[in-house]
C-alpha positions in Angstrom: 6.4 -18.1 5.7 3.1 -17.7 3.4 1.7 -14.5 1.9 -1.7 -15.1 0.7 -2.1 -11.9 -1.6 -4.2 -10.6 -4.7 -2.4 -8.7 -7.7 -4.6 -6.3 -7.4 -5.0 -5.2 -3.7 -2.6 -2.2 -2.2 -2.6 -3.6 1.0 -1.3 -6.7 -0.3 1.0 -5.2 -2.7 2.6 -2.6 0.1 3.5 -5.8 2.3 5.1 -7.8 -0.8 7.2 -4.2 -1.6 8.6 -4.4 2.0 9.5 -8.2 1.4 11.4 -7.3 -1.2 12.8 -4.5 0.8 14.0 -6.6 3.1 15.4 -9.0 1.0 12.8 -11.9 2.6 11.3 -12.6 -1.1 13.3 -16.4 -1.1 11.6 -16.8 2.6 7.9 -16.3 1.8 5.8 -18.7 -0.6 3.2 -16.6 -2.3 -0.2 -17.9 -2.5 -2.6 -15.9 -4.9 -5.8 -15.8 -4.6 -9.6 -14.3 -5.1 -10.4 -12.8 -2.0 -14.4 -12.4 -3.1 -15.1 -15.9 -3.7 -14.0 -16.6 0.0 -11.5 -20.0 -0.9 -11.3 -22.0 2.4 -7.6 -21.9 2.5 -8.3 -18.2 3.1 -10.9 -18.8 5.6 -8.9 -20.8 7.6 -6.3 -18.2 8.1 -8.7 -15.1 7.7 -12.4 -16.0 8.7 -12.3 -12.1 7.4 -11.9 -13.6 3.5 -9.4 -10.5 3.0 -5.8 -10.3 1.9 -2.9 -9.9 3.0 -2.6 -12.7 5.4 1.2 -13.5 6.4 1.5 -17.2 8.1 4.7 -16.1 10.5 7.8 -17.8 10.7 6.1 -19.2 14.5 3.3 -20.4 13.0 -0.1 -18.3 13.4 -0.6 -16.3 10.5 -1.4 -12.6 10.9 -3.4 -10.0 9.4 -3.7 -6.7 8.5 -0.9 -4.4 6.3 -0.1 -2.5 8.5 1.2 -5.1 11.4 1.9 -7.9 8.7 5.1 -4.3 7.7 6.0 -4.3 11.3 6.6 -8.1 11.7 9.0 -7.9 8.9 10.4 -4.7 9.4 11.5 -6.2 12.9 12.5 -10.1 11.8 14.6 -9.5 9.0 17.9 -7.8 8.9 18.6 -4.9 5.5 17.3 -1.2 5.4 15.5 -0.2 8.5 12.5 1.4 7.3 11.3 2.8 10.1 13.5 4.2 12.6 13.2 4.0 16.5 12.4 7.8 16.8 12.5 10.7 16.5 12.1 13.4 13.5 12.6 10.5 10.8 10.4 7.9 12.7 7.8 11.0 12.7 8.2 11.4 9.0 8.2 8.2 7.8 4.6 7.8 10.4 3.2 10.8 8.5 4.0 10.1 5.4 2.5 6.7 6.0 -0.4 8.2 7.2 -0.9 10.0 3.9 0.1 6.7 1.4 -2.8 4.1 3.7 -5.0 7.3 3.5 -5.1 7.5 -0.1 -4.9 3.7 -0.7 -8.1 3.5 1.9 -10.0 6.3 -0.3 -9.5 5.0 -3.6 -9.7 1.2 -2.6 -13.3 2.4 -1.1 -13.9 4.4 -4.0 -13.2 1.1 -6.3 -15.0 -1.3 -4.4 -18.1 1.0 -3.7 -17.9 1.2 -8.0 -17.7 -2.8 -8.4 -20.5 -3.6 -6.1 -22.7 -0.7 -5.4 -25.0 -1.3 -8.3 -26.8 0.6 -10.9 -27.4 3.5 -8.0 -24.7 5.0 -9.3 -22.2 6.3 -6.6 -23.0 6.6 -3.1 -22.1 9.3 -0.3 -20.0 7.9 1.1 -17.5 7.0 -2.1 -18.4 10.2 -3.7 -17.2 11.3 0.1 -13.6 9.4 -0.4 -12.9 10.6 -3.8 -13.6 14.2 -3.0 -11.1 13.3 -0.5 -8.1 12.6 -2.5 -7.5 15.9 -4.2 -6.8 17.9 -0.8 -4.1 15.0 0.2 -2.7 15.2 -2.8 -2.1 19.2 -2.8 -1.1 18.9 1.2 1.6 16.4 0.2 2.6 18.6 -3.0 3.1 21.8 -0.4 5.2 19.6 2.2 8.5 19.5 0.4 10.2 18.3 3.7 8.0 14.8 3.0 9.4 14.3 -0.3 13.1 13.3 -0.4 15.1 11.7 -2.2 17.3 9.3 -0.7 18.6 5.7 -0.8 17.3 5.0 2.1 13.3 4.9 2.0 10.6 4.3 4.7 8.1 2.8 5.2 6.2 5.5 4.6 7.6 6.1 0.8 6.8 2.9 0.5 3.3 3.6 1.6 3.0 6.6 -0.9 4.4 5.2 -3.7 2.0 1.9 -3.7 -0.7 5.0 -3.1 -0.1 6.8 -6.5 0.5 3.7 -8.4 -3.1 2.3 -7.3 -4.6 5.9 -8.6 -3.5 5.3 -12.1 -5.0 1.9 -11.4 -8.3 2.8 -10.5 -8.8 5.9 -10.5 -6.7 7.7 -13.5 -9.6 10.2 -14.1 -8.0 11.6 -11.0 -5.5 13.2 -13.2 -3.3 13.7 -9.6 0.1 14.3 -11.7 -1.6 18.1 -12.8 -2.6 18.5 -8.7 0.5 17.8 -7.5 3.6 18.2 -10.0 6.1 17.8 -7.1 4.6 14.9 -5.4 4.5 13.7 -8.9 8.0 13.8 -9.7 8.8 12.3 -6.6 6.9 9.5 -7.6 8.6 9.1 -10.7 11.8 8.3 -8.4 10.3 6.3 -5.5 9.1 4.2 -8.5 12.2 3.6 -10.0 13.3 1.0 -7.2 13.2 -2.5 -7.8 10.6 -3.4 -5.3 8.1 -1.5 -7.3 9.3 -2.1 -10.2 8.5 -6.0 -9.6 5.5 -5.2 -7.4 3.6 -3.2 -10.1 0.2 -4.3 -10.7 -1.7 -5.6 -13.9 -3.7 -3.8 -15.7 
């Protein structure tokens, strides 16, 4: 299999966590790449020019994070991550929810930043960073979201590539004095391996 991914895209980074989750890192070749200057070994797998991109073990590659998680999640044999229903399967879901919510607001917010001009910030990314500080304090209230166990989701998974993109991008967020139990959550969810090895440059 081939990952094209970018050190520093979420999306691509959640997908490469759950390959090492599910111990598939020796079964995937990782191309890196720029998605913005559109490289044709991109294009021909993406005409969308965006990352991640997974080339299958059959052959036709296949995009988006969020499918590219359940293709592996169901190929590959180690933790579960998501289980076939039920309260956890509805956890892990929600909490999922919550982690691509977060990723989707501050990778807007980011993007509207880089290429939006000398404007200054538009609506709509002033919109998705006003955003992020009621998730955050929702997430800090639901203590039944945040446990700690050996055995993480997806949707940890999700949350904890969330926060580690906000002190990315966004560490005027300050979201460790919003949300002091989310944020020593995070400081354990963290701690595993695959986010140790996933963490992005600065």
């Amino acid at each position: 299999m081939k990952l094209f991914l970018n050190d520093s895209s979420p999306y691509a980074r959640l997908v490469l966590v759950v390959i090492h989750e599910k111990h598939l890192i020796g079964e995937v070749e990782l191309i890196w790449t720029d998605p913005w200057s559109s490289p044709p070994e991109l294009m021909a797998v993406n005409p969308f020019a965006k990352v991640p991109v997974l080339v299958t073990r059959e052959g036709p590659p296949l995009m988006d994070s969020a499918l590219i998680c359940e293709y592996l999640i169901r190929i590959a044999s180690g933790p579960a991550l998501l289980a076939d229903g039920g309260a956890p399967w509805l956890r892990a879901l929600r909490k999922y929810a919550f982690g691509r919510g977060l990723i989707d607001a501050a990778f807007g917010v980011t993007i509207q930043r880089r290429f939006g001009g000398v404007a200054g910030p538009t609506a709509l990314a002033q919109r998705w960073l006003a955003s992020i500080k009621p998730a955050l304090e929702h997430l800090d209230r639901e203590s039944a979201l945040l446990r700690r166990t050996d055995e993480v989701d997806l949707g940890d998974l999700a949350l904890g590539v969330a926060l580690g993109y906000l002190d990315l991008r966004l560490g005027e967020v300050e979201w460790r004095r919003q949300a002091p139990a989310l944020a020593d959550w995070f400081e354990y969810v963290a701690s595993r391996p695959s986010l140790q090895l996933t963490a992005p440059k600065r």
